[in-house]
LOTI-178759 format. One line per 5 residues: number of its first residue (from 1); their letters; for each residue x, y, z of N, C-alpha, C, O, CB. Coordinates in steps of 0.2 Angstrom, whole numbers. Each point is the difference from the previous one (the first is absolute). Glycine has a CB too. Layout:
<atoms>
NUM = a = X/Y/Z/X/Y/Z/X/Y/Z/X/Y/Z/X/Y/Z | ...
</atoms>
This chain:
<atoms>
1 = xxxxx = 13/316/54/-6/0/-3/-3/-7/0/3/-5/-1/0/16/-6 | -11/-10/8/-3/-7/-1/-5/1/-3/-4/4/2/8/-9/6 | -4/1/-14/-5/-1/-6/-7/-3/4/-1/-6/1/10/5/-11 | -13/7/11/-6/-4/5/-7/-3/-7/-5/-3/1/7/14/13 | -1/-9/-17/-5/-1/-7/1/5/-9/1/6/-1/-11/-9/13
6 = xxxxx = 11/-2/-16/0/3/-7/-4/-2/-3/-1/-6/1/10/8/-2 | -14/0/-5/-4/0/-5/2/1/-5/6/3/0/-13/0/7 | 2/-4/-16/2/2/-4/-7/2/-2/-6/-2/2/17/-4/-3 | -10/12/-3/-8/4/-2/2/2/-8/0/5/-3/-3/2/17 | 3/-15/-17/0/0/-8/7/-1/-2/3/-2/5/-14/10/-8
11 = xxxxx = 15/-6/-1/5/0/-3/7/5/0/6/0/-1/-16/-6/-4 | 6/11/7/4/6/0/0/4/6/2/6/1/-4/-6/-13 | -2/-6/18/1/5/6/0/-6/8/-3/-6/0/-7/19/-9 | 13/-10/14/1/-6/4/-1/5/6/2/6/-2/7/-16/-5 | -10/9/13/0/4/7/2/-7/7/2/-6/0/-14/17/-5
16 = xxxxx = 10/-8/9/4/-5/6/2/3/9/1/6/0/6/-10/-12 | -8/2/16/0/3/5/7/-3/3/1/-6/-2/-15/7/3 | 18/2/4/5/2/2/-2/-1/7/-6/1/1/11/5/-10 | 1/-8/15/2/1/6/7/4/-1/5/-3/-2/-13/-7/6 | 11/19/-2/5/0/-1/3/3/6/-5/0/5/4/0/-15
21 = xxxxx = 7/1/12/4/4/5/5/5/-2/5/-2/-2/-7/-7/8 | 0/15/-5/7/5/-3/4/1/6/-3/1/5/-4/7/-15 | 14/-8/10/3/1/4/6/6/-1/0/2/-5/-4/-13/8 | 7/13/2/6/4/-2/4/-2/5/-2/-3/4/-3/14/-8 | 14/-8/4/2/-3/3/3/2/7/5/-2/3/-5/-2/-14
26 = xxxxx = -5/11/14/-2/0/6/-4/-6/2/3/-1/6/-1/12/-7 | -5/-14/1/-6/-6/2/-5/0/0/-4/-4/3/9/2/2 | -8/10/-8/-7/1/-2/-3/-6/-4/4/-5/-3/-1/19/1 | -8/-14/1/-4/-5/-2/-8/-1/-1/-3/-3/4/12/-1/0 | -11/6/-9/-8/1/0/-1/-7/-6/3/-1/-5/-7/19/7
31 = xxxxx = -1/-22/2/-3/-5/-3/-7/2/-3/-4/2/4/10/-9/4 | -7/6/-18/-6/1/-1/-2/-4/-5/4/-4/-4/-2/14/8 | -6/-10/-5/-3/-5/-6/-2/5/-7/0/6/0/-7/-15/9 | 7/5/-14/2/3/-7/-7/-4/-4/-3/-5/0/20/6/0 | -19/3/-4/-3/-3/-6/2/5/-8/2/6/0/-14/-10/9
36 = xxxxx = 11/0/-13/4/1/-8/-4/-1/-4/-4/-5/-1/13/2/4 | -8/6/-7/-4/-1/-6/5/1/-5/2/6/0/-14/-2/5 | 14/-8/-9/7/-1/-5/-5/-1/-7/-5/-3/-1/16/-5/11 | -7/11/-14/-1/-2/-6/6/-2/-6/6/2/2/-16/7/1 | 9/-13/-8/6/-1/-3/-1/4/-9/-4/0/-5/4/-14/13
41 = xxxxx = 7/19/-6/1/5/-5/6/-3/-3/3/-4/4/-7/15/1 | 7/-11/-11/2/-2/-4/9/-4/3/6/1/-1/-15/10/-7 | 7/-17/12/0/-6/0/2/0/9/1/-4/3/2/1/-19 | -4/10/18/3/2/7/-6/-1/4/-5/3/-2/14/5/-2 | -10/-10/9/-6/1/6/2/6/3/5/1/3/-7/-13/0
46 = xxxxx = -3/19/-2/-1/5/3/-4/-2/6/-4/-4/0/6/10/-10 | -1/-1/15/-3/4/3/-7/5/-3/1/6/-3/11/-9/9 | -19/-1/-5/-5/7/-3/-2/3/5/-3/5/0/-4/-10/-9 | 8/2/17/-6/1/5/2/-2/6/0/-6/1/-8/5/-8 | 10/4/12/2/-2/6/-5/3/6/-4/5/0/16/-5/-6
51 = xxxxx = -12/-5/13/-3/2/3/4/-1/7/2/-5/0/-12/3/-9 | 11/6/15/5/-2/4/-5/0/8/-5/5/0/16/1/-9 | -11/-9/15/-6/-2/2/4/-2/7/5/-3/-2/-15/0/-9 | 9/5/18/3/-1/6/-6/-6/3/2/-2/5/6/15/-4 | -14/-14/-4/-3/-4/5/0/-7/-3/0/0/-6/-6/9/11
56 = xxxx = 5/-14/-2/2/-7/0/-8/-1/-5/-5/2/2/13/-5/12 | -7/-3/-22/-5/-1/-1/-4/-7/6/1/-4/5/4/10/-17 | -12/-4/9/-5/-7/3/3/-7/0/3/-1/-5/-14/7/1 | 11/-10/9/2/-6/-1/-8/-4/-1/0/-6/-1/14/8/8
</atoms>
């Protein structure tokens, strides 16, 4: 995984954009990009919001 960008949105809430690769161990491999939308619940960072995406962002 590569942390392509993270944000914070106040105190109790953080998101962030991903580069990942899921593999198996036939040699399947789909490369996708990720966006998150995390919030902080009682002292743990969640998952609120996920977004899963096969095309390349804008450079």
């Amino acid at each position: 995984m590569t942390v392509l960008h993270t944000y914070s949105i106040g105190q109790g809430a953080a998101g962030g954009f991903a580069h990942v690769v899921f593999r198996d161990p036939t040699g399947w491999e789909a490369p996708v990009y990720l966006s998150l939308a995390l919030e902080l619940s009682t002292g743990t960072w969640r998952i609120r919001q996920y977004h899963v995406c096969t095309i390349d962002p804008p450079r």
